[in-house]
C-alpha positions in Angstrom: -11.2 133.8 190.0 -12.9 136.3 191.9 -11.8 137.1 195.4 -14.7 138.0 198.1 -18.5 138.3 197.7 -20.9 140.8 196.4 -20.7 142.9 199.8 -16.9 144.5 198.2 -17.1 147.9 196.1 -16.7 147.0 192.3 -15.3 149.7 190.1 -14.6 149.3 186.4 -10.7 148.3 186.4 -7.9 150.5 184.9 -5.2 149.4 182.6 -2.2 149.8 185.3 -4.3 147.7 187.3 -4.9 145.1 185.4 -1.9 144.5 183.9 0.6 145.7 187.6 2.9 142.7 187.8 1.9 140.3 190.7 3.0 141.3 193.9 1.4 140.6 197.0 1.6 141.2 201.0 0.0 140.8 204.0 -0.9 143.4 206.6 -0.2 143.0 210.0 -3.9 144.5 211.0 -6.2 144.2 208.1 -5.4 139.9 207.6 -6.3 138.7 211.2 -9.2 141.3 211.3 -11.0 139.6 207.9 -10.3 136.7 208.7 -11.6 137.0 212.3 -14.4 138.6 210.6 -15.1 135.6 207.7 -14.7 133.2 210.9 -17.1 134.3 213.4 -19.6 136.6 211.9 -19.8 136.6 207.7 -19.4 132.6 207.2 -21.8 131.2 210.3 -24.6 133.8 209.4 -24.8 133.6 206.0 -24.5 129.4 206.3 -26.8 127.5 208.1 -24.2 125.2 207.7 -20.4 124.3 207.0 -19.4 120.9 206.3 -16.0 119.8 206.1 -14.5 116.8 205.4 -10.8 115.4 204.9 -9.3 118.3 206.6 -6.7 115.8 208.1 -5.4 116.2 204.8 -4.3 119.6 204.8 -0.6 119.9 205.5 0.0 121.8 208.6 3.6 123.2 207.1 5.8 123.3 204.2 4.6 125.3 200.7 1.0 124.1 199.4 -0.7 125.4 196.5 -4.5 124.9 197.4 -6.2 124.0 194.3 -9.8 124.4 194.9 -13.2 124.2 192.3 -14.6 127.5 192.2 -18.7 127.7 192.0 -19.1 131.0 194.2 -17.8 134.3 195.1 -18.0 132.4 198.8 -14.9 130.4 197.9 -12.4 132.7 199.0 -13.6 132.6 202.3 -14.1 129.1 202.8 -10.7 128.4 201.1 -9.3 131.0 203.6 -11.4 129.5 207.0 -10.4 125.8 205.9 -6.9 127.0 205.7 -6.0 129.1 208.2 -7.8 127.1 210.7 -6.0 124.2 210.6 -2.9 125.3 209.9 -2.5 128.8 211.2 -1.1 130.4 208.2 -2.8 133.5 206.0 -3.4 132.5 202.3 -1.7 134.2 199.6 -4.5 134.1 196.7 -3.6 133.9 193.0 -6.6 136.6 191.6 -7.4 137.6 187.9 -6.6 140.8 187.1 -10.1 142.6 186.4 -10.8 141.3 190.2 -7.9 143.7 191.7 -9.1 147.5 191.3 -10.9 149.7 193.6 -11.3 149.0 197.4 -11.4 145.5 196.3 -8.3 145.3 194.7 -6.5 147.3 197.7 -8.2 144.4 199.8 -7.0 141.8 197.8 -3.0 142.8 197.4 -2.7 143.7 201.6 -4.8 139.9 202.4 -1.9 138.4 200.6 -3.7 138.0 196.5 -1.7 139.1 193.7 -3.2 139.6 190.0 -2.6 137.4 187.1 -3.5 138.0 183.7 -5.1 134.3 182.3 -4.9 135.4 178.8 -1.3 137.0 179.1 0.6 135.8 182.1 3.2 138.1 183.0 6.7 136.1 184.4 6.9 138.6 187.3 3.4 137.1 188.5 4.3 133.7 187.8 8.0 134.3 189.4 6.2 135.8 192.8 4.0 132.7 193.0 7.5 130.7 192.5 8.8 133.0 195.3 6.2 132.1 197.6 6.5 128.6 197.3 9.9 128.7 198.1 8.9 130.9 201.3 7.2 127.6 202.2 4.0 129.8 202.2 0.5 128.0 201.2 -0.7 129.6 197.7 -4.4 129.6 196.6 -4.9 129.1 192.5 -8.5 128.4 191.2 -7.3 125.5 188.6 -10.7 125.8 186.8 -10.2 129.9 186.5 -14.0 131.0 186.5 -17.0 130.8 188.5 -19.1 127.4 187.1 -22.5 127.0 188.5 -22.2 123.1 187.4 -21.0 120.2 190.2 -19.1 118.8 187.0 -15.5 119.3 187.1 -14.5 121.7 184.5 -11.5 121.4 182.0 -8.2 122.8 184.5 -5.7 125.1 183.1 -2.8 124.2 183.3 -0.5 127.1 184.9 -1.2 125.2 188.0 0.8 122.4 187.3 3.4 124.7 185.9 4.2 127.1 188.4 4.1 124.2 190.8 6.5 122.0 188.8 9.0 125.0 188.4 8.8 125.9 192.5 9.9 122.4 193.1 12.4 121.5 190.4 14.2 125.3 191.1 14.8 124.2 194.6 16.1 120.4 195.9 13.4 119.2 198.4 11.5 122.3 198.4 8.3 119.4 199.0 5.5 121.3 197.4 2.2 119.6 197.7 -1.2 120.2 195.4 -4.2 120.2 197.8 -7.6 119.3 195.5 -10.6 121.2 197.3 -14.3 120.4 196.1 -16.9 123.1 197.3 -20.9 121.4 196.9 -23.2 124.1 197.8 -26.8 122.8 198.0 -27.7 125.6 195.7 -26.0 127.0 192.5 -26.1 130.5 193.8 -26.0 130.0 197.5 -28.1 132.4 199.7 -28.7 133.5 203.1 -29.3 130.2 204.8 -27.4 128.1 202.1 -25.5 124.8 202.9 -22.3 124.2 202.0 -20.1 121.2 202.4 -16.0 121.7 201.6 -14.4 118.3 201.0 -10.5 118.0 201.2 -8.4 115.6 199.4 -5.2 113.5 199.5 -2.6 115.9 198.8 -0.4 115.2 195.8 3.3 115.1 195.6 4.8 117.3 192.8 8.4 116.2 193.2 6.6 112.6 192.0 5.7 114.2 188.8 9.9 115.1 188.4 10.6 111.7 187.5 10.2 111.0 184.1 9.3 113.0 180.9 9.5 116.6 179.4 8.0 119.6 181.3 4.7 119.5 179.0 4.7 116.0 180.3 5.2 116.3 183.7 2.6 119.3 184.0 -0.3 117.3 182.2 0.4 114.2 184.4 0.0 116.3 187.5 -3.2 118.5 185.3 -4.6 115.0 184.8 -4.4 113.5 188.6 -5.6 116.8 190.1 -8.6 116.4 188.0 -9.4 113.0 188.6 -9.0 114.2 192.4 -11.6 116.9 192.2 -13.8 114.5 190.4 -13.4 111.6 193.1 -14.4 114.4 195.4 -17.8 115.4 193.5 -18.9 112.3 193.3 -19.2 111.6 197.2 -22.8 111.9 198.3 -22.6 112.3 202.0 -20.7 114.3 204.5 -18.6 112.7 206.8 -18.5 115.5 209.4 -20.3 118.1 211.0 -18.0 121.5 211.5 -20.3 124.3 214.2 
């Protein structure tokens, strides 16, 4: 998943950075000012428009994971405007490792993103993202893990579904909810004066998935309906609603 666009410093990433267990925060100064900044002056002159539809979907309190398709370096800040807008809270950002060095990775870890290591998850990343779940905070995880250029929904990995699963069945009625996000840019490498239209779906219940069945179960019943969300999501043709 990569965190901002091409306008960040990248440097080649060190092994201490890449492999730091997951820990996250978010400063008091440098949160509001990017996302003031994404808001009014990055997003609305690089876009010469922002569609976004469903957003009476997203849950205005309690711990979400936002689980988004990811076709652009753009999709942080979209996830992030969508989010905070409607609900008022920063996002904490679930970020591959070799994304969090240099001024970009002291960026990412103070806007609330934490690395995680897809090959080799480390259980101090995947117990923070428990932690912030339980801090009834909304977390941001790229189910798909790479950039695709292609509107087809990708195979999801399923860590997603895990980490969820484990937030919810470690505390009664903690209520966690899975948020599927589609992003349909009218290009496949959007550019100055791009389109882009952000649809939001029905959010989905992980204390459902508890029910019945082992873990492995539970985790590719929730894998499976996340997809099949996302999917539902591509295949719409036409916005509903125009966001200035």
């Amino acid at each position: 998943m990569a965190f901002s666009p091409q306008f960040l410093l990248h440097r080649q990433p060190t092994p201490d950075a890449a492999h730091a267990p997951g820990q996250s925060k978010l400063s008091p100064w440098l949160a509001p000012l990017v996302y003031k900044i994404g808001e009014d002056l990055l997003l609305p002159n690089f876009f010469k428009a922002i569609r976004i539809t469903g957003q009476e979907n997203i849950p205005t309190s309690g711990p979400v994971v936002f689980a988004p398709t990811h076709r652009s370096r753009w999709d942080a800040l979209l996830v992030g405007l969508v989010g905070h807008r409607t609900t008022g809270r920063y996002l904490r950002f679930m970020v591959t490792a070799d994304e969090v060095y240099g001024l970009q990775g002291w960026a990412i870890r103070r806007l609330g993103g934490f690395p995680v290591d897809v090959r080799r998850p480390a259980i101090a990343t995947l117990r923070h993202g428990m932690q912030l779940l339980r801090n009834q905070e909304t977390l941001v995880i790229f189910p798909e893990g790479d950039i695709f250029r292609q509107k087809q929904i990708q195979r999801l990995k399923p860590g997603l579904a895990r980490l969820a699963l484990q937030a919810e069945q470690s505390t009664p009625n903690l209520g966690v909810k899975v948020l599927p996000l589609y992003f349909d840019y009218d290009s496949p490498r959007p550019s100055l004066g791009s389109s882009v239209e952000v649809r939001i779906g029905q959010p989905l219940d992980v204390n459902h998935y508890l029910t019945s069945g082992s873990a492995k179960q539970q985790a590719m019943r929730l894998t499976a309906d996340l997809k099949q969300s996302l999917e539902s999501l591509a295949n719409i043709e036409r916005p509903l609603e125009l966001v200035a």
